[in-house]
Backbone bond lengths (Angstrom), bond angles and torsions (degrees), N, CA, C in turn:
res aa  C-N    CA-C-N  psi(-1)  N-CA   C-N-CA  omega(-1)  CA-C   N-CA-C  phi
1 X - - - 1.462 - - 1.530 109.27 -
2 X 1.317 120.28 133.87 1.576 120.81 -174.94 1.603 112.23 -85.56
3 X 1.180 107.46 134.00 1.437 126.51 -174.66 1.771 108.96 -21.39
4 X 1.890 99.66 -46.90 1.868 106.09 -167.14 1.164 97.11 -76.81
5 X 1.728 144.02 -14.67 1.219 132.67 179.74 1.632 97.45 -77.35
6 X 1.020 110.53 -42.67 1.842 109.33 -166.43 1.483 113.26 -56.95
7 X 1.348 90.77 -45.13 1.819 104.60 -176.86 2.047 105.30 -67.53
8 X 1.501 105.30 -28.72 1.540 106.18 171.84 1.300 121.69 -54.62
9 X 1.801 106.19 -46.99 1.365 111.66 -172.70 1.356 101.32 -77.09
10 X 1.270 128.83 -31.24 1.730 122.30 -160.27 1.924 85.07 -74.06
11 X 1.341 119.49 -34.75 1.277 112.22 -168.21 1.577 117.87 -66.49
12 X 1.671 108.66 -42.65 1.281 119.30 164.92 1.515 132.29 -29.30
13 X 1.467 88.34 -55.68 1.348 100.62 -171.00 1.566 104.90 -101.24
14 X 1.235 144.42 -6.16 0.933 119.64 142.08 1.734 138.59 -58.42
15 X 1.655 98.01 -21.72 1.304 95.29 -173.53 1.843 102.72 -81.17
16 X 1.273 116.18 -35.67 1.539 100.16 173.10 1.675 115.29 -56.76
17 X 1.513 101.25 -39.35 1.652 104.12 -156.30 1.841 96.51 -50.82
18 X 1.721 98.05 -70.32 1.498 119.42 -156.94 1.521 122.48 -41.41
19 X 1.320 120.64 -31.08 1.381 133.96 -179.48 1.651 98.35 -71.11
20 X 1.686 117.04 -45.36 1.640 102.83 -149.40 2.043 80.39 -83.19
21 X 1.435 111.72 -30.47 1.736 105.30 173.78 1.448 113.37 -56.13
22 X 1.234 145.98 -10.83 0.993 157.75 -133.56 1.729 103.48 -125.75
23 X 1.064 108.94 -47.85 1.651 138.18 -168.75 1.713 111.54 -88.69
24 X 1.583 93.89 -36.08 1.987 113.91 174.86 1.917 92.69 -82.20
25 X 1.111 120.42 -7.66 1.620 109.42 -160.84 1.612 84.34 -106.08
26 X 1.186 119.79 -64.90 1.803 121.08 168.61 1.332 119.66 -9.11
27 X 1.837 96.86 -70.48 1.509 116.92 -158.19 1.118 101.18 -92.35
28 X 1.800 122.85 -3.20 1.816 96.86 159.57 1.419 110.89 -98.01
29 X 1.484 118.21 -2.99 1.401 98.79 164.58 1.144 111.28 -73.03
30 X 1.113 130.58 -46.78 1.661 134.11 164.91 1.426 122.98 -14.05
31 X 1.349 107.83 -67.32 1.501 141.02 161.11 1.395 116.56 -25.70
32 X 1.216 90.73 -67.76 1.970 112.22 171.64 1.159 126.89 -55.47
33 X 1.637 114.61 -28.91 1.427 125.23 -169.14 1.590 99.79 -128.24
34 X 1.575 118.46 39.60 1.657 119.87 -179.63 1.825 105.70 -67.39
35 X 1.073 88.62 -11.63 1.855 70.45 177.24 1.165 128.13 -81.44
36 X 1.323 103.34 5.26 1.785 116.24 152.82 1.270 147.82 -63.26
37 X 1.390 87.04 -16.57 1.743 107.63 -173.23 1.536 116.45 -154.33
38 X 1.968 116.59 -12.96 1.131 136.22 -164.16 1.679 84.88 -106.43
39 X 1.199 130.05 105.08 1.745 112.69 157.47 1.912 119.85 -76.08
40 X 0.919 107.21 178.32 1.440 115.08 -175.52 1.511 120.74 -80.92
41 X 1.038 124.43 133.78 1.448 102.04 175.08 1.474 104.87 117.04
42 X 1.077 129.46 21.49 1.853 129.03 -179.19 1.117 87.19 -100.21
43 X 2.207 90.06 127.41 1.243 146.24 158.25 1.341 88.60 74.89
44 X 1.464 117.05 32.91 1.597 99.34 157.69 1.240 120.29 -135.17
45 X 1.962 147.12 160.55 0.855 139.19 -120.28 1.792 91.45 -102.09
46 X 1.319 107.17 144.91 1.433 105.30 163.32 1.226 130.08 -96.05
47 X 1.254 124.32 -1.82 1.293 124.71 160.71 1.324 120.37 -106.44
48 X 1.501 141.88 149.16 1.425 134.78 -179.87 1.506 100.99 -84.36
49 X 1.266 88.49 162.20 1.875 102.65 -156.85 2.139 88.10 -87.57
50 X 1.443 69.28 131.19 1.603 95.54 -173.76 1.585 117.97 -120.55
51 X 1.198 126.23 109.65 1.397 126.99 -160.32 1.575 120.57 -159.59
52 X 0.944 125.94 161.97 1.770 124.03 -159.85 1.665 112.07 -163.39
53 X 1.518 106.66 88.84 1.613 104.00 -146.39 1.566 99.38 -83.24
54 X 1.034 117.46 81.22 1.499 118.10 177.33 1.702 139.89 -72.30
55 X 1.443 95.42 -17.69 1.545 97.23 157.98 1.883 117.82 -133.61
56 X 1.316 145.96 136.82 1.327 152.06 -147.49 1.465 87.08 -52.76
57 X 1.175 108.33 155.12 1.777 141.30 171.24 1.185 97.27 -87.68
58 X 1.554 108.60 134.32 1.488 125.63 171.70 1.191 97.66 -50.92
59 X 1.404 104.46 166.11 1.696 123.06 153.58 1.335 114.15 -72.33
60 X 1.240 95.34 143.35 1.711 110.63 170.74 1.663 117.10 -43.70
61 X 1.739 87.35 -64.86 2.098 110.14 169.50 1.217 95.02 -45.30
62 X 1.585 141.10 -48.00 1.705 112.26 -154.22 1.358 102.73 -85.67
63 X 2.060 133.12 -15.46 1.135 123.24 -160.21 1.847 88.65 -88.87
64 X 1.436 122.18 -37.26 1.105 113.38 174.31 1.725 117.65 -54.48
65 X 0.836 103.71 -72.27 1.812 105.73 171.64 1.488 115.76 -32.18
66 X 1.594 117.01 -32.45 1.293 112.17 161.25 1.248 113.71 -50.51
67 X 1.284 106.31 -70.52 1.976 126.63 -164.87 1.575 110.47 -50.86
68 X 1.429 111.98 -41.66 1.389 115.38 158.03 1.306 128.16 -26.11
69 X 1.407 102.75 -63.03 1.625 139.41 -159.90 1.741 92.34 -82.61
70 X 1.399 129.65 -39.89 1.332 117.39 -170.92 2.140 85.72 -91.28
71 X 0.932 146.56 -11.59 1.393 122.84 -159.15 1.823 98.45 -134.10
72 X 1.184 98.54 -9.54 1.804 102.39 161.23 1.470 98.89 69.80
73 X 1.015 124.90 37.64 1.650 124.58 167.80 1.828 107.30 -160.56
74 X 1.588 91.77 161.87 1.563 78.59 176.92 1.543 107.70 -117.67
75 X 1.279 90.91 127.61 1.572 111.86 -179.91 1.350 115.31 -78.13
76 X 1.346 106.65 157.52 1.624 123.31 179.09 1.716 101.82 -106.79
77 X 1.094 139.37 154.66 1.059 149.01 140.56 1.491 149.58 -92.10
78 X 1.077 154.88 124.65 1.358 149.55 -142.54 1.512 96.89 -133.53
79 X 1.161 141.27 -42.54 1.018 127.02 158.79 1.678 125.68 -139.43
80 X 1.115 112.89 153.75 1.659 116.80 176.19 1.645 107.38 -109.91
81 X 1.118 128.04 149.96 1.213 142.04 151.59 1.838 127.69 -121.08
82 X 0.987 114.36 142.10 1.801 118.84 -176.42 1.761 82.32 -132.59
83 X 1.526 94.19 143.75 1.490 108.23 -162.55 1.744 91.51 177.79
84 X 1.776 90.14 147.63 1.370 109.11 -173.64 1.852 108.38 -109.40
85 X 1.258 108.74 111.52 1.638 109.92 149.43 1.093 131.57 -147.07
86 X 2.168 86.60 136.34 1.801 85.84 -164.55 1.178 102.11 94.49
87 X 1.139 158.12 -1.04 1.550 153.35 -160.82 1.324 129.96 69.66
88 X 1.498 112.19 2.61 1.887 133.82 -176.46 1.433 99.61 -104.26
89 X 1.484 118.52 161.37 1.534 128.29 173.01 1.518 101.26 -125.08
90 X 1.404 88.47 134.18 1.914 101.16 174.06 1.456 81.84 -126.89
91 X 1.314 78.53 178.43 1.752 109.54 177.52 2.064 98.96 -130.47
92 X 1.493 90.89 140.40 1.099 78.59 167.61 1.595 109.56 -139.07
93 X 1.266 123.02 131.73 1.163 148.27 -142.43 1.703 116.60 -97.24
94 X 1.337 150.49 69.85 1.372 146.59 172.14 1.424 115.92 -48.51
95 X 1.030 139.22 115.40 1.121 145.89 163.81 1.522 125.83 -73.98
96 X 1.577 131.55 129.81 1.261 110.78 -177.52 1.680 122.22 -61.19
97 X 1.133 110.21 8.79 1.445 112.79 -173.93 1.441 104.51 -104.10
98 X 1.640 128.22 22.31 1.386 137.91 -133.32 1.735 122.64 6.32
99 X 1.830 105.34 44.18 1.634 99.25 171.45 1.632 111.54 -82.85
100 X 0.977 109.97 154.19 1.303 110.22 179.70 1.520 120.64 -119.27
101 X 1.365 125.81 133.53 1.401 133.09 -165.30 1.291 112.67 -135.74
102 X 1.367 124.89 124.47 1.704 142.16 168.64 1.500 113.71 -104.49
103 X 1.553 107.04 124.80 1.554 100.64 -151.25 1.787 79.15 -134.49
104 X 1.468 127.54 155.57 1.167 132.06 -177.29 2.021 100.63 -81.31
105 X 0.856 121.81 100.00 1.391 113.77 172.59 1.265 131.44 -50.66
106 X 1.476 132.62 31.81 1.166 128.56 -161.39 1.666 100.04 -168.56
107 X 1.353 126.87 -36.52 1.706 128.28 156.24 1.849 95.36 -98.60
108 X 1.363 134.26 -17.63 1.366 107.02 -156.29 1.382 146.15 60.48
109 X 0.820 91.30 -1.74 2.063 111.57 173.11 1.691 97.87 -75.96
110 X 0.851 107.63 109.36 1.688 143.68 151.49 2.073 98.11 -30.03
111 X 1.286 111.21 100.59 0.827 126.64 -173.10 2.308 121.71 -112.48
112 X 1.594 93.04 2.42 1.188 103.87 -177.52 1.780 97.31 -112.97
113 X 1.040 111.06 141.73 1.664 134.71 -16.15 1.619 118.56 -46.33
114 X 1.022 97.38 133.67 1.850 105.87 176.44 1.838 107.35 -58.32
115 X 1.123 122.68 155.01 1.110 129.54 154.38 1.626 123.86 -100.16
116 X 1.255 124.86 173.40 1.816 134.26 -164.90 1.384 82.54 -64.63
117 X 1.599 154.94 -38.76 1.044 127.70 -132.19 1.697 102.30 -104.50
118 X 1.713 114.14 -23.86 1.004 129.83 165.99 1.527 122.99 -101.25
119 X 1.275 109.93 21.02 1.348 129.59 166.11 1.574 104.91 -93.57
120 X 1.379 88.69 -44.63 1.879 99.78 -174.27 1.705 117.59 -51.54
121 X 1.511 80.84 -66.16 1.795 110.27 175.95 1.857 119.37 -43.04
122 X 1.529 112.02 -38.67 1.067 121.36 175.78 1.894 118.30 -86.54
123 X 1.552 104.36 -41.36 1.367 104.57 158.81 1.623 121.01 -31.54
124 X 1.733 108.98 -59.41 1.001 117.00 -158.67 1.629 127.48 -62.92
125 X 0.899 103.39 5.68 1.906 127.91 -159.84 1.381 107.31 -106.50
126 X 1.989 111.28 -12.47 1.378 118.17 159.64 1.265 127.02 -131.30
127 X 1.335 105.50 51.44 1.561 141.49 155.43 1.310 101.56 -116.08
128 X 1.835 97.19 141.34 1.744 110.86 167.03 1.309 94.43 -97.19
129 X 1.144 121.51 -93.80 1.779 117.90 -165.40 1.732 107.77 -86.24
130 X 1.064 111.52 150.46 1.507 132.79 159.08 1.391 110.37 74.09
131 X 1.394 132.53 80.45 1.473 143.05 -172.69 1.084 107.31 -92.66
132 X 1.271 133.34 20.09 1.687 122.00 158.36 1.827 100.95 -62.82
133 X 1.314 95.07 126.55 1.276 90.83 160.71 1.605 136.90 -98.24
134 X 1.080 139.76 135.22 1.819 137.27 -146.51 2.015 97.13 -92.93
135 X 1.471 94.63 -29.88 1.834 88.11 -174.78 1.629 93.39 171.20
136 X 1.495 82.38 154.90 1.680 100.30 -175.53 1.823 120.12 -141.47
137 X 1.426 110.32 72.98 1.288 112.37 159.29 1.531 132.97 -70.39
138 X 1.334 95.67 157.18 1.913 133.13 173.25 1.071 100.90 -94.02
139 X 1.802 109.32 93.11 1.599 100.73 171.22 2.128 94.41 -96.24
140 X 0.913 126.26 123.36 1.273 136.05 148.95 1.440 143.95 -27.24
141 X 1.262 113.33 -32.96 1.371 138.02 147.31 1.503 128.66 -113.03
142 X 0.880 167.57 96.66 1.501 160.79 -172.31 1.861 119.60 -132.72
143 X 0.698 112.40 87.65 1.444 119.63 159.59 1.361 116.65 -54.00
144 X 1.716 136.07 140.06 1.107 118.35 179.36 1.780 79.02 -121.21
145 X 1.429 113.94 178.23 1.590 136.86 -132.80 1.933 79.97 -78.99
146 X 1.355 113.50 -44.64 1.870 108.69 -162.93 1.522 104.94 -95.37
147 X 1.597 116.69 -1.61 1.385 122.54 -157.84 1.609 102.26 -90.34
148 X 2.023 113.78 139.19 0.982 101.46 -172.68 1.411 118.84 -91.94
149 X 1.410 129.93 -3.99 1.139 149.22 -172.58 2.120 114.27 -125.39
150 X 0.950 108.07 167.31 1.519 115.90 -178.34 1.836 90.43 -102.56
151 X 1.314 109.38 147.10 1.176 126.68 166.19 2.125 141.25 -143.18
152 X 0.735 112.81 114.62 1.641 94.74 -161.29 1.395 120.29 -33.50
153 X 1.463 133.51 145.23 1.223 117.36 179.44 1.505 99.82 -177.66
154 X 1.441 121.07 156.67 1.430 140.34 -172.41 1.297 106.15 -90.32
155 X 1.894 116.05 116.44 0.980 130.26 143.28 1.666 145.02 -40.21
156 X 1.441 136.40 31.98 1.644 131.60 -136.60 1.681 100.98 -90.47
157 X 1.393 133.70 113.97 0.850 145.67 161.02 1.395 117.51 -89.17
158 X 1.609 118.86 149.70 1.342 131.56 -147.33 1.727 107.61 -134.07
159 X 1.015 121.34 112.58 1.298 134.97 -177.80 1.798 121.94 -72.65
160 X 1.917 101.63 51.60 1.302 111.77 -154.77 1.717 104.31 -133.20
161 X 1.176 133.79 162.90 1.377 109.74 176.87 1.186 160.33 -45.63
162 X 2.223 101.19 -40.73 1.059 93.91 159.26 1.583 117.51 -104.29
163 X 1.641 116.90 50.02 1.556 123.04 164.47 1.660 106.89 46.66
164 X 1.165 104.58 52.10 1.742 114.11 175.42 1.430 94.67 -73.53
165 X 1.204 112.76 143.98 1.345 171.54 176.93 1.631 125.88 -112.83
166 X 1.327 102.74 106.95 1.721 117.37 178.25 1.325 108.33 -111.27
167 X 1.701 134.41 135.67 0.973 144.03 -172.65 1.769 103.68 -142.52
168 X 1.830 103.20 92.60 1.022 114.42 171.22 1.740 130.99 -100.70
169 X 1.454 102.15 144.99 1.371 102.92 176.31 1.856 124.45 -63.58
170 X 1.270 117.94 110.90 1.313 130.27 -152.77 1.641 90.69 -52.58
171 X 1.489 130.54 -57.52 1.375 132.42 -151.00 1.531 102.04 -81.50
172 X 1.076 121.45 -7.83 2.148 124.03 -177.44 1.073 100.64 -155.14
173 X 1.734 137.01 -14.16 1.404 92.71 169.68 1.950 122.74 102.15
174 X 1.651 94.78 -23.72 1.394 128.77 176.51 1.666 72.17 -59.93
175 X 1.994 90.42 137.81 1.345 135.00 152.82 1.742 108.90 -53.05
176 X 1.050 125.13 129.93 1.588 111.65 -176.77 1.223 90.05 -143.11
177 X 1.528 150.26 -29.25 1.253 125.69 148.21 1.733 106.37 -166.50
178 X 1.639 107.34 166.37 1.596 110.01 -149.78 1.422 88.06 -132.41
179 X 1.364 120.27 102.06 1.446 124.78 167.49 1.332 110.09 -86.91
180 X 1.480 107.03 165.33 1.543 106.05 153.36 1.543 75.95 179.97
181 X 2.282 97.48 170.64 1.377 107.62 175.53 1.475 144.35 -22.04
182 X 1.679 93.16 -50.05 1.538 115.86 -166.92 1.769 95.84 -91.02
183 X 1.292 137.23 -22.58 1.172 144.11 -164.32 1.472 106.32 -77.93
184 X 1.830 105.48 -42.17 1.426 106.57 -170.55 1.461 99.99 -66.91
185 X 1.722 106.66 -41.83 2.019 98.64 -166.85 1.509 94.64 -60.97
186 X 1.462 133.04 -56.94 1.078 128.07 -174.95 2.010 110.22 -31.82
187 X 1.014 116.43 -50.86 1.752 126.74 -166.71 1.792 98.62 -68.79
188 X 1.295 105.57 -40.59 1.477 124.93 -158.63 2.040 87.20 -68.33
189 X 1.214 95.33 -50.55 1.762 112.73 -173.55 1.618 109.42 -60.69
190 X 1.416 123.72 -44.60 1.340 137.35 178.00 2.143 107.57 -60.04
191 X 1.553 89.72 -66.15 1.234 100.97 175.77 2.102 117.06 -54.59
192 X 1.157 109.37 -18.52 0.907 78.54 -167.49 2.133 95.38 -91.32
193 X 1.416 75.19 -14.17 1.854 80.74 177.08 1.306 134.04 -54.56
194 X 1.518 83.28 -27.28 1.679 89.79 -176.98 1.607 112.18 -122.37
195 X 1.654 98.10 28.91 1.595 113.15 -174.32 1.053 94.46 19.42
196 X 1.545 108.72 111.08 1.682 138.56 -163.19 1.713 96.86 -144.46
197 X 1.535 117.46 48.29 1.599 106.33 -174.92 1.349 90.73 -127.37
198 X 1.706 117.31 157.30 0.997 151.42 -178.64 1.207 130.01 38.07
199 X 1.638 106.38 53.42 1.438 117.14 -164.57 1.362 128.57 68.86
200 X 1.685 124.39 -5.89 1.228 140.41 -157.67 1.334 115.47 -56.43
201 X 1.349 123.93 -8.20 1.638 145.39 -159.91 1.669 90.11 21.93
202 X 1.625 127.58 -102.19 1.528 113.86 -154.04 1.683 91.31 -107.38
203 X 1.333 134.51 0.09 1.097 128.36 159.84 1.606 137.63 0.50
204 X 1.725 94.02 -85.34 1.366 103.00 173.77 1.529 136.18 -58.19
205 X 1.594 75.14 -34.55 1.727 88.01 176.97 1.716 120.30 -85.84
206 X 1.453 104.50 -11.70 2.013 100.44 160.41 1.471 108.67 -65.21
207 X 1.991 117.78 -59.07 0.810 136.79 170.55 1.897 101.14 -21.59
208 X 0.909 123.21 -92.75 1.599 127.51 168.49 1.124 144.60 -12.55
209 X 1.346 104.79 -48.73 1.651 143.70 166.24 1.139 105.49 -71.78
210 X 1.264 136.89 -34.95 1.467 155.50 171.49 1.630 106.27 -58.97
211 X 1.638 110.16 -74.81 0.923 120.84 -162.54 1.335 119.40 -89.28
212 X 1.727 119.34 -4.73 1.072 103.95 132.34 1.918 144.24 -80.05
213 X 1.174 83.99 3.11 1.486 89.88 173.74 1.491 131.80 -77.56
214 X 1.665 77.02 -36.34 1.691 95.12 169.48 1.485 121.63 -71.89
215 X 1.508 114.41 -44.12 1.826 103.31 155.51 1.281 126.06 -77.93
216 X 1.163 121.43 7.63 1.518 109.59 151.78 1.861 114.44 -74.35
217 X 1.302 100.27 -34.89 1.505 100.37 -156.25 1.638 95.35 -81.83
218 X 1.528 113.59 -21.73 1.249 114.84 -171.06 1.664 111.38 -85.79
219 X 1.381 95.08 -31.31 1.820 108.08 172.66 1.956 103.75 -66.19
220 X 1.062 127.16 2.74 1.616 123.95 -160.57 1.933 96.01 -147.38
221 X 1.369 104.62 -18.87 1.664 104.30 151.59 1.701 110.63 -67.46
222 X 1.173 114.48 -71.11 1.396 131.88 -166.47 1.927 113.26 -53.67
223 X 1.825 99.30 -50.53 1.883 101.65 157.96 1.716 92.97 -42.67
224 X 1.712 129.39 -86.02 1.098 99.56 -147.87 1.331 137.49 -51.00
225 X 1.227 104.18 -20.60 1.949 123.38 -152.40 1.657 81.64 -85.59
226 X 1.163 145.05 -24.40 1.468 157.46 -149.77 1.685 93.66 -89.44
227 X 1.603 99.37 -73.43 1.400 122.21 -170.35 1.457 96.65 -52.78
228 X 1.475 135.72 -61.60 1.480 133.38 -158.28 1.502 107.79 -50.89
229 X 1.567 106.31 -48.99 1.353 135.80 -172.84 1.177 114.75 -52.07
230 X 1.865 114.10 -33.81 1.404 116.21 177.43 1.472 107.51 -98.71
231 X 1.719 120.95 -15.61 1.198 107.91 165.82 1.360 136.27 -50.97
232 X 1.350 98.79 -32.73 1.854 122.86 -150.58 1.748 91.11 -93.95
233 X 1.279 113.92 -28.49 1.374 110.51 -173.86 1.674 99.35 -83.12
234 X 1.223 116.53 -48.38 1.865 100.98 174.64 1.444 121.18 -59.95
235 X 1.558 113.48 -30.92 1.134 119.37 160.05 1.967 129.80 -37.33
236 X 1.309 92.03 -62.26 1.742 96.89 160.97 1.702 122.71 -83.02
């Protein structure tokens, strides 16, 4: 292979490699220093759970016998949860079939799928300032950014500065993801770190790992072929 082809390929591939190395060196300082633009507290509640249990909690047996009665089979369970939002206690119920059920802990009435009004109420608990809310869609499919499947769930947008964004799970109510202004550059900053485009899952980044490997090895081909070249010439 002639010397100007070698120096082509080392050139090639440096020019893809160096820019996206360049862009991974940016966005991990970025990364490193997110508390600039990333605040504290994603997907978790901003107010402490506040509650005052004033009349006995259903039974477990009567919320099951409900769920029965709404899904016409009898289910097993794997796990229960009792949990406060908004100042009310549900239970929320795992099924061994992984269905999931939100039941009011205190009438027991089977309350999943949630409605806009308890979509609202639970949104609001992951906002710090300004809980007017601007609108609250049923998107039907929704994937959140780590999720491996799409799932139904409530859109609730917030009429506050940085336009936070709640993305709840339609059937419990589960937090599924907490946008806002500074959150997206933050996601925008991550993704590009870990070249996170076009579905590529670890793609881009073998691709990379690859091709920097190859201009290293090609940058330490070319030193030697360099070095020999200048040996042989002091030599004569």
């Amino acid at each position: 292979m002639k010397n100007a082809t070698k120096y082509k390929i080392h050139k090639t591939i440096a020019i893809i490699v160096v820019p996206l190395f360049i862009m991974a060196t940016i966005t991990g300082f970025l990364k490193a220093n997110q508390k600039l633009f990333w605040e504290d507290g994603y997907k978790k509640k901003k107010q402490e759970a506040n509650f005052i249990v004033q009349e006995e909690l259903c039974s477990i047996k009567s919320i099951i016998k409900n769920i029965d009665s709404i899904s016409h089979k009898n289910n097993k369970f794997e796990e229960i949860i009792l949990r406060s939002e908004n100042g009310k206690l549900f239970y929320k119920l795992s099924s061994v079939a992984k269905t999931k059920y939100l039941a009011d802990a205190i009438s027991g009435n089977i309350v999943s799928p949630i409605n806009e009004t308890l979509a609202k109420d639970f949104a609001k608990q992951y906002v710090k300032d300004n809980k007017q809310v601007e609108s609250c869609e049923l998107i039907k499919n929704y994937k959140g950014r780590k999720a491996r499947e799409a799932k139904p769930a409530y859109k609730i947008t917030f009429n506050n500065t940085v336009h936070s964004e709640i993305y709840l799970d339609a059937d419990t109510g589960d937090i599924i993801e907490d946008i806002d202004d500074n959150r997206t550059f933050g996601i925008w900053v991550m993704r590009l770190h870990e070249y996170d485009f076009f579905d590529s899952k670890k793609g881009i980044t073998t691709f990379v790992t690859i091709a920097m490997m190859l201009l290293s090895l090609s940058g330490i081909w070319i030193y030697k072929i360099r070095k020999k070249k200048k040996t042989l010439e002091q030599a004569h």
